[in-house]
N, C-alpha and C positions, 0 to 999 in steps of 0.2 A: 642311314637310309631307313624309312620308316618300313614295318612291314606290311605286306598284305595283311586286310581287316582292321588294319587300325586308320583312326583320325588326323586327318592332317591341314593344315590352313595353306593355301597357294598364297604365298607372299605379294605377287604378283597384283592382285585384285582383292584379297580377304575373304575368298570365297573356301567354305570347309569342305572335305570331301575326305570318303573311304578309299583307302588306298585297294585297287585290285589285282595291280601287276608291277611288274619293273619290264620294260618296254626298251631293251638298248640302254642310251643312256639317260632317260627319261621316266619319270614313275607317273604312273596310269590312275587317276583317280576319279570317282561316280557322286554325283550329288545324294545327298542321302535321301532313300528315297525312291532312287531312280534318276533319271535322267541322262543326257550324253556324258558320255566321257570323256575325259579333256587330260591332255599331257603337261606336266611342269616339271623343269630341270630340279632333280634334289637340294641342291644347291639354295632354291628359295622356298622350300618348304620347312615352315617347324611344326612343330607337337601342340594339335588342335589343343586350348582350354579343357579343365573341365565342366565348366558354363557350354561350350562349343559342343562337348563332346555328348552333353545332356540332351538337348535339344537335339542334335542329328538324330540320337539312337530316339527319339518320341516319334520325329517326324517318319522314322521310318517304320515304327508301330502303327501308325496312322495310317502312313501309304498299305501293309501286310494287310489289316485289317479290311480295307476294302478289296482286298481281292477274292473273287467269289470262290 
């Protein structure tokens, strides 16, 4: 089970995301960045790249930075 703050890939679609919570049986995870949050059974998540992992923490420098 990943933990909260770390990287993780939904198997499901290939989309990455920060894990935020474990949610029942389900873990909770946020586009980097921001945006909605979406549930995927632990079962098809593995351990974002670290090419994946690069790229999220940039994108979410990017989003920080513009906020006033």
């Amino acid at each position: 089970m990943p933990s909260p703050g770390s990287y993780a890939v939904d198997g499901r679609d290939g989309r990455v995301g920060r894990v935020v919570a474990h949610q029942g049986p389900l873990v909770r995870l946020r586009e980097p960045g921001g945006g909605p949050v979406w549930a995927c059974p632990p079962y098809l998540l593995r351990a974002a790249p670290p090419s994946a992992v690069l790229v999220a923490r940039l994108r979410e420098r990017n989003w920080e930075s513009r906020i006033p």
